[in-house]
N, CA and C atoms as an extended XYZ file, in Angstrom:
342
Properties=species:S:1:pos:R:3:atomname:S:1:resname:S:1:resid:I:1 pbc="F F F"
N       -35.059       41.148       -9.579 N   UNK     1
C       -34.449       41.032       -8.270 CA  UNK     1
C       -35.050       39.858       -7.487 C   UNK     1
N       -36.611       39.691       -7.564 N   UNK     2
C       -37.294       38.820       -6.964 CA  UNK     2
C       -36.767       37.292       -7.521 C   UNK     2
N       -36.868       37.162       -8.697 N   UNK     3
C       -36.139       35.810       -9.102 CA  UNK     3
C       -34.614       35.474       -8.794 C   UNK     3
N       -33.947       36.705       -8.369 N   UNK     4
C       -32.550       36.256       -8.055 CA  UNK     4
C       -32.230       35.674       -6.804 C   UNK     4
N       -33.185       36.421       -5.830 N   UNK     5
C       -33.557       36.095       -4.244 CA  UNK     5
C       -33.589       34.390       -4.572 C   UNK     5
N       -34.515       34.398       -5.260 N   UNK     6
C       -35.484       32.550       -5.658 CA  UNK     6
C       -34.488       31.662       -5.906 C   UNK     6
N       -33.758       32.254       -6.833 N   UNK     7
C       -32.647       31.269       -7.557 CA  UNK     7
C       -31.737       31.632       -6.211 C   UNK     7
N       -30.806       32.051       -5.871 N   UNK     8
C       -29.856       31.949       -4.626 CA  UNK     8
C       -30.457       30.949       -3.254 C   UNK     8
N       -31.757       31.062       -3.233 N   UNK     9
C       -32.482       30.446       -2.007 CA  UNK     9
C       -32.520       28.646       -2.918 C   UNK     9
N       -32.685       28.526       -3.722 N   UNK    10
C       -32.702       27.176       -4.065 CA  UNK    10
C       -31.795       26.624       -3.918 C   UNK    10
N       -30.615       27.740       -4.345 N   UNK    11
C       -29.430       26.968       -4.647 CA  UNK    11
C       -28.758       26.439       -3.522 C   UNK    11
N       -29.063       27.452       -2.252 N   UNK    12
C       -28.130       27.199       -1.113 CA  UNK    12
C       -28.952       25.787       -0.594 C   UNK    12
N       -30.852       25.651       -0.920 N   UNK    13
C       -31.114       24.548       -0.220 CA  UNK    13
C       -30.565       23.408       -1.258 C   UNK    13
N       -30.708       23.518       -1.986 N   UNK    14
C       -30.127       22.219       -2.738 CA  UNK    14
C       -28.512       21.657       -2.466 C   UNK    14
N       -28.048       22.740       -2.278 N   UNK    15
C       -26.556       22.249       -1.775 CA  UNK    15
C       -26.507       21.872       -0.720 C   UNK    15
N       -27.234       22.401        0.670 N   UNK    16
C       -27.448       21.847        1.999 CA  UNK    16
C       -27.858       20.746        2.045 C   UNK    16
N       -29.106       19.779        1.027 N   UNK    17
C       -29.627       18.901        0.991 CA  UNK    17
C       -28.653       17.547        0.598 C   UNK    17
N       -27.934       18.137       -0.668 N   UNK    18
C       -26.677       17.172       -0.853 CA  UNK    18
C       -25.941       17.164        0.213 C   UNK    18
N       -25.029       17.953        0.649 N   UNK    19
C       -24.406       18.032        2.013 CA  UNK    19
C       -24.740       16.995        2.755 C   UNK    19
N       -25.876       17.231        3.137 N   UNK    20
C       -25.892       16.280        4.529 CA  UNK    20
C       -26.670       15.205        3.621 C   UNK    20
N       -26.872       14.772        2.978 N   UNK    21
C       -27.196       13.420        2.436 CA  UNK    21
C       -25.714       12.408        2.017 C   UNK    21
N       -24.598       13.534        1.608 N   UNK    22
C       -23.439       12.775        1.750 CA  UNK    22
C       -22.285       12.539        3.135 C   UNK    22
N       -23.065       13.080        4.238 N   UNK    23
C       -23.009       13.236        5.569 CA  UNK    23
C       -23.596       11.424        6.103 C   UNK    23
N       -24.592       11.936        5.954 N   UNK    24
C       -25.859       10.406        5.616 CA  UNK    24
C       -25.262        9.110        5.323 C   UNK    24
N       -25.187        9.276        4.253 N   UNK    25
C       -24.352        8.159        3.432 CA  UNK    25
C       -22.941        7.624        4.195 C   UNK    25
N       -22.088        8.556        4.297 N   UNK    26
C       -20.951        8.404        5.376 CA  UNK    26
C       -20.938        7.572        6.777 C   UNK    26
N       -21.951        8.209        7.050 N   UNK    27
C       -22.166        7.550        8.500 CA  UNK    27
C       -23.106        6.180        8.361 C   UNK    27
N       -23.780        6.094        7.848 N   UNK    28
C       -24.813        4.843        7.477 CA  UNK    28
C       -23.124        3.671        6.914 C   UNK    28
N       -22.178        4.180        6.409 N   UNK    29
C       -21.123        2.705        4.976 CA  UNK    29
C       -20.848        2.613        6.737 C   UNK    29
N       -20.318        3.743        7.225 N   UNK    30
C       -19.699        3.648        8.642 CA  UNK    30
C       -20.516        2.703        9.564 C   UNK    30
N       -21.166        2.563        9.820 N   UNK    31
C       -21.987        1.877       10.404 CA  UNK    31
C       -22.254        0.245        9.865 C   UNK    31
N       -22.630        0.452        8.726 N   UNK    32
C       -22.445       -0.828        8.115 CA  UNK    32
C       -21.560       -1.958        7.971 C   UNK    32
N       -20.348       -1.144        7.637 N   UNK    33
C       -18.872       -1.867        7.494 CA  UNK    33
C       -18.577       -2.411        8.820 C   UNK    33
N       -18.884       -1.634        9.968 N   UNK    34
C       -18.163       -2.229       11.145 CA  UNK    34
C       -18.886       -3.901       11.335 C   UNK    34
N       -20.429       -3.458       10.974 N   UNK    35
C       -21.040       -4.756       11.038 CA  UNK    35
C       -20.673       -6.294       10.318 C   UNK    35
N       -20.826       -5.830        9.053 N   UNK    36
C       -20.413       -6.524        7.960 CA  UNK    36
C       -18.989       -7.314        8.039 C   UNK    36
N       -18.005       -6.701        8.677 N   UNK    37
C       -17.206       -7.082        8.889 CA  UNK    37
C       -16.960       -8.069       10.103 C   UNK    37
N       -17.819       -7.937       11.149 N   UNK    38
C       -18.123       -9.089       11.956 CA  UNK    38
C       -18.550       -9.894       11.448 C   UNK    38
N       -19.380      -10.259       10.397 N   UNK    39
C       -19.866      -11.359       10.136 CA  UNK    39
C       -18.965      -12.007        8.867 C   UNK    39
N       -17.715      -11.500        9.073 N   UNK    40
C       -16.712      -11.785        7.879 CA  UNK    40
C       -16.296      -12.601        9.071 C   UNK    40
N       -15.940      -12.592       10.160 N   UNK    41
C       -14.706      -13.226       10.728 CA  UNK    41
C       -15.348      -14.141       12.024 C   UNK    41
N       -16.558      -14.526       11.611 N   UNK    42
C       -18.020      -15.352       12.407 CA  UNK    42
C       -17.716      -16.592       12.205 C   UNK    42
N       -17.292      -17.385       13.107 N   UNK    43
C       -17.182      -18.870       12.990 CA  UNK    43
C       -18.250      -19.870       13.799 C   UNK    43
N       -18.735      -21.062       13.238 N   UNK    44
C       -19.569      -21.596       13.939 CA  UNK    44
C       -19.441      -22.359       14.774 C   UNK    44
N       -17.856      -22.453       15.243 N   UNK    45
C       -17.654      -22.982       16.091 CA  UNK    45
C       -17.832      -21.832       17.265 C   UNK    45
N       -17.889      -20.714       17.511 N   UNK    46
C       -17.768      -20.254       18.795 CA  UNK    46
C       -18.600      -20.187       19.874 C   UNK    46
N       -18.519      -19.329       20.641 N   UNK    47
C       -18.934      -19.846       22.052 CA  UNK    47
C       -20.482      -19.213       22.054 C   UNK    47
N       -21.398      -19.262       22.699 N   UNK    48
C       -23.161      -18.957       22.747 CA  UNK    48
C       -23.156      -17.454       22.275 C   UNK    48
N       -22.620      -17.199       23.516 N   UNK    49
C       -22.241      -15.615       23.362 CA  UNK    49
C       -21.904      -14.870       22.252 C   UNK    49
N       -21.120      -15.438       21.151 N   UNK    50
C       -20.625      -15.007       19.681 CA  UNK    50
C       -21.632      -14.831       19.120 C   UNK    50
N       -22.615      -16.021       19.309 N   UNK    51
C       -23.608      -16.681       18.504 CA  UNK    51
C       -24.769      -15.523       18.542 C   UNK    51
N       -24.735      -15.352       19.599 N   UNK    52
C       -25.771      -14.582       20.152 CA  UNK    52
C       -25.486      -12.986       19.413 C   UNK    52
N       -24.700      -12.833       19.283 N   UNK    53
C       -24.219      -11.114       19.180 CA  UNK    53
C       -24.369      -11.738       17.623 C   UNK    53
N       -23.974      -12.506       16.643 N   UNK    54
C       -23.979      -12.325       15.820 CA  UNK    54
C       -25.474      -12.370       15.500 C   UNK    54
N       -26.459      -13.190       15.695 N   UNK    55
C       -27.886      -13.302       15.555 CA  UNK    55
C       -28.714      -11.653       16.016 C   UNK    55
N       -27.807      -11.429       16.839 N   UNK    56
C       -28.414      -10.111       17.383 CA  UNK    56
C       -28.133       -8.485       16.454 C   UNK    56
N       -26.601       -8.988       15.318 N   UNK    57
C       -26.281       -8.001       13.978 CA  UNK    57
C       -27.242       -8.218       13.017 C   UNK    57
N       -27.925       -9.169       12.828 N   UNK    58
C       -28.677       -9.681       11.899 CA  UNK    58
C       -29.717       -9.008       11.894 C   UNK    58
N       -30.419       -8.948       13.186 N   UNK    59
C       -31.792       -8.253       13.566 CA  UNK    59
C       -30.967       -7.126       13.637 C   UNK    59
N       -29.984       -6.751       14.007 N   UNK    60
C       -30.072       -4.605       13.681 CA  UNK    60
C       -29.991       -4.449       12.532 C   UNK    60
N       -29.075       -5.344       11.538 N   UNK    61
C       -29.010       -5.066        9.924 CA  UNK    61
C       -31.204       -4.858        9.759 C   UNK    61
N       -31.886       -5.921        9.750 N   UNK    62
C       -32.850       -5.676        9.405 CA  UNK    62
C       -33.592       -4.470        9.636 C   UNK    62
N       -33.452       -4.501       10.671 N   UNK    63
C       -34.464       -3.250       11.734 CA  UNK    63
C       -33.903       -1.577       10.892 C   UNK    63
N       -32.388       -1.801       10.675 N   UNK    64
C       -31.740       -0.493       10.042 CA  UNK    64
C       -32.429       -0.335        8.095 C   UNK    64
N       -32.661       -1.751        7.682 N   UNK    65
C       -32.646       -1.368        6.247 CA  UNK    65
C       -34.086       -1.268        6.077 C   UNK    65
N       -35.126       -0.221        7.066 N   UNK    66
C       -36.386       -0.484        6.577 CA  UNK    66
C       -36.893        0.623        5.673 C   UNK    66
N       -35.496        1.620        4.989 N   UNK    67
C       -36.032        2.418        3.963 CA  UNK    67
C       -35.540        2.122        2.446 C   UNK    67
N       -35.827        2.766        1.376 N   UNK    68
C       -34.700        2.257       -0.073 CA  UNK    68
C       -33.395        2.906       -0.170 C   UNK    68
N       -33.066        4.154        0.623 N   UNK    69
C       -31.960        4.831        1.032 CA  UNK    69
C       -30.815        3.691        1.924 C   UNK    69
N       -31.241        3.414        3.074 N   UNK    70
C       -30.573        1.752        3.591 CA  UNK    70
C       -30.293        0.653        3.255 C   UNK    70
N       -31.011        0.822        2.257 N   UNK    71
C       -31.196       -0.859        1.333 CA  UNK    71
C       -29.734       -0.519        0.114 C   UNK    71
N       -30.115        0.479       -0.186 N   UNK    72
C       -29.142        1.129       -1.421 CA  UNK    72
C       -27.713        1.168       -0.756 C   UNK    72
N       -27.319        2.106        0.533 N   UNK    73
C       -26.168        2.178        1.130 CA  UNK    73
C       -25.677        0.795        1.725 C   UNK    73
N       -26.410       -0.676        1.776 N   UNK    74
C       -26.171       -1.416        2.569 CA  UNK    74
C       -25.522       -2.062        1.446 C   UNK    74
N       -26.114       -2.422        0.128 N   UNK    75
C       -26.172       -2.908       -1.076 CA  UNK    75
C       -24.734       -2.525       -1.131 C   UNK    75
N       -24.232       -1.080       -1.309 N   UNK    76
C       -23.273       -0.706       -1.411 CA  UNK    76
C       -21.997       -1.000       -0.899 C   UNK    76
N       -22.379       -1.254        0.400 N   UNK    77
C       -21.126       -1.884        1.062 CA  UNK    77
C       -20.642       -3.031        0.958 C   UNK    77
N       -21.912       -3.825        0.772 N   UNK    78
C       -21.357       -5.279        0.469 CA  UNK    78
C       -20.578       -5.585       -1.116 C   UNK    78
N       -21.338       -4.725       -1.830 N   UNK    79
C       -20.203       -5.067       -3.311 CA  UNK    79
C       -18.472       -4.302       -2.761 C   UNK    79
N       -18.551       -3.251       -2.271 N   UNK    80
C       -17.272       -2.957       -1.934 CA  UNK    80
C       -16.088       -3.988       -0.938 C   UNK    80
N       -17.218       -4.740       -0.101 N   UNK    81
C       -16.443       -5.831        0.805 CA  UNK    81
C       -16.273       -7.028       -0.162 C   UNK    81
N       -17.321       -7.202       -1.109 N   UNK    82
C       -16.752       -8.489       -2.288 CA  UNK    82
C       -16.131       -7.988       -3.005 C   UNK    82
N       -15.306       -6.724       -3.812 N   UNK    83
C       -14.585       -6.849       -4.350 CA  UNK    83
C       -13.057       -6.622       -3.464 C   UNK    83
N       -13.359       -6.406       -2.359 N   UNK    84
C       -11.645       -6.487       -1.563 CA  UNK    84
C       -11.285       -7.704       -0.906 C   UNK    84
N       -12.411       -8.509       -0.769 N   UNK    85
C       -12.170       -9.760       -0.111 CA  UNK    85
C       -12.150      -11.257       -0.911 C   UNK    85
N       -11.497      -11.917       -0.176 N   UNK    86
C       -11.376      -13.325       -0.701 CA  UNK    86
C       -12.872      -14.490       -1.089 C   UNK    86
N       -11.947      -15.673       -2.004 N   UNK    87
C       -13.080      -15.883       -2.329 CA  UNK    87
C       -14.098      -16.779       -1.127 C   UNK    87
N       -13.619      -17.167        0.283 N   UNK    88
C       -14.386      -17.188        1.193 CA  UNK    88
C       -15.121      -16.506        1.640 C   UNK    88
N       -14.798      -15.180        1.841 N   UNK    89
C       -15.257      -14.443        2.465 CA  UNK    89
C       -16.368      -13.825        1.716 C   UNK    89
N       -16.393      -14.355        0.528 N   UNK    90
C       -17.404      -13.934       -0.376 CA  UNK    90
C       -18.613      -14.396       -0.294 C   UNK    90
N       -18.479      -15.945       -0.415 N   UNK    91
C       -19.242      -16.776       -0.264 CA  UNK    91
C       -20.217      -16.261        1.119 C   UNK    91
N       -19.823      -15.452        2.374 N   UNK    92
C       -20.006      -15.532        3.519 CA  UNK    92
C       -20.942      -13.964        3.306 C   UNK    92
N       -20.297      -13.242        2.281 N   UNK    93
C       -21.113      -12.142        1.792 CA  UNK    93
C       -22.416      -12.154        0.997 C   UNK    93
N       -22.546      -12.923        0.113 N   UNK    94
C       -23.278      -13.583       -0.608 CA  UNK    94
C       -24.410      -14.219        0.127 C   UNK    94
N       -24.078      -14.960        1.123 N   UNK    95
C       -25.063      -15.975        1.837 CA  UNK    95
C       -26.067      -15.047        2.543 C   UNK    95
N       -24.863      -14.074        3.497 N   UNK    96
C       -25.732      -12.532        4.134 CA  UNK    96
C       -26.577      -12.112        3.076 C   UNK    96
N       -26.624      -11.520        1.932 N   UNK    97
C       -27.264      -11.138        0.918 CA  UNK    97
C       -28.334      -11.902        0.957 C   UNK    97
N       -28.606      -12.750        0.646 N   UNK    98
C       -29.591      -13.445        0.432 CA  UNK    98
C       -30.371      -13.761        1.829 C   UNK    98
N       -29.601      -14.194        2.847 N   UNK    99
C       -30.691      -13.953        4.164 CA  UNK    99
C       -30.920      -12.566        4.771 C   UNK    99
N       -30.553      -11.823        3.951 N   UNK   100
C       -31.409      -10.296        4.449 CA  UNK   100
C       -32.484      -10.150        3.574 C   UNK   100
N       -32.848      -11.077        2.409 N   UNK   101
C       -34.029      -10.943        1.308 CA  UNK   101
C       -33.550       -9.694        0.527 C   UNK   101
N       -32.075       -8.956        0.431 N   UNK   102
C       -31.953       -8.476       -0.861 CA  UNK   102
C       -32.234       -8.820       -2.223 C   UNK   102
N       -31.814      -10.214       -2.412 N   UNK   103
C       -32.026      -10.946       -3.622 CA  UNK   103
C       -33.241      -11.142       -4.222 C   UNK   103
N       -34.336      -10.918       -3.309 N   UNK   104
C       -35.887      -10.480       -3.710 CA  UNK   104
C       -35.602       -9.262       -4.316 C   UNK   104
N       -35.457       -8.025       -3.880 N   UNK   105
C       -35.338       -7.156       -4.300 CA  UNK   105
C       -34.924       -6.468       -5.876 C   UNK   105
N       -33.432       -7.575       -5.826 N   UNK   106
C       -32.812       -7.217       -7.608 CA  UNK   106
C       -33.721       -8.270       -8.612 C   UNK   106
N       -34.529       -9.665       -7.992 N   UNK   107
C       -35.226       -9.952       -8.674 CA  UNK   107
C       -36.703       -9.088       -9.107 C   UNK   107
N       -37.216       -8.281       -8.105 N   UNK   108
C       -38.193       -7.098       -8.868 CA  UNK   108
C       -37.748       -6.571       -9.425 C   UNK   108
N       -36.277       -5.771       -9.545 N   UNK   109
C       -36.206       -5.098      -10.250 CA  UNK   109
C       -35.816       -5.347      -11.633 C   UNK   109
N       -35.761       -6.983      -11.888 N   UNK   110
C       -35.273       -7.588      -13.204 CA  UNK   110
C       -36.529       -7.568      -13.718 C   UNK   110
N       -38.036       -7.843      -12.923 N   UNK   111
C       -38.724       -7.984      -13.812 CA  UNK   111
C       -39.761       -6.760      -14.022 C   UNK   111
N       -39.283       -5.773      -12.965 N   UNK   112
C       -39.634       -4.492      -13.735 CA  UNK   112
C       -38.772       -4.398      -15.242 C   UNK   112
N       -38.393       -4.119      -15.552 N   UNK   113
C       -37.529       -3.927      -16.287 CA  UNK   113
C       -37.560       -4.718      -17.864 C   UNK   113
N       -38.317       -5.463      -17.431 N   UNK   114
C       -39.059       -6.349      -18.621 CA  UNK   114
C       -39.741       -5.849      -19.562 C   UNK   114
């Protein structure tokens, strides 16, 4: 009886834990995408003010990806915005990538992996 208690109590936390980790996840692409997508349609011609808000997504992207859970969901969004978008807009995805220092990142993990 005592082990059935055990096993039912795991099970419900383990399902609660997924739950809201795909809760998590949801709201973090949500969050992301709205960003990401500003800096899809960022021109350098615009006015201080643009400039400013966009320099100012840059520093929340950072400030947001300071765990491997953020880094992973952020990662995520951007392959989903390069495979729906053009090949400009790629380039513009790509460049972000690399000035957030992701590209450090998949390079450790190439040479873990060694």
């Amino acid at each position: 009886m005592i082990l059935v208690v055990i096993y039912f109590i795991g099970f419900f936390l383990i399902r609660n834990r997924i739950t809201s980790n795909r809760g998590r996840t949801k709201d973090k692409k949500t969050e992301f995408s709205s960003m990401i997508s500003e800096f899809l349609f960022y021109e350098d011609s615009n006015s201080k003010e643009e400039k400013m808000n966009y320099l100012n997504l840059k520093i929340q992207i950072r400030e947001l990806i300071k765990d491997n859970f953020d880094i992973s969901i952020l990662k995520e969004v951007l392959l989903d915005f390069r495979k729906k978008n053009s090949d400009q807009s790629q380039t513009v995805l790509i460049e972000l990538y690399k000035d957030l220092g992701l590209h450090n990142d998949a390079f450790e993990k190439l040479a873990i992996r060694r």
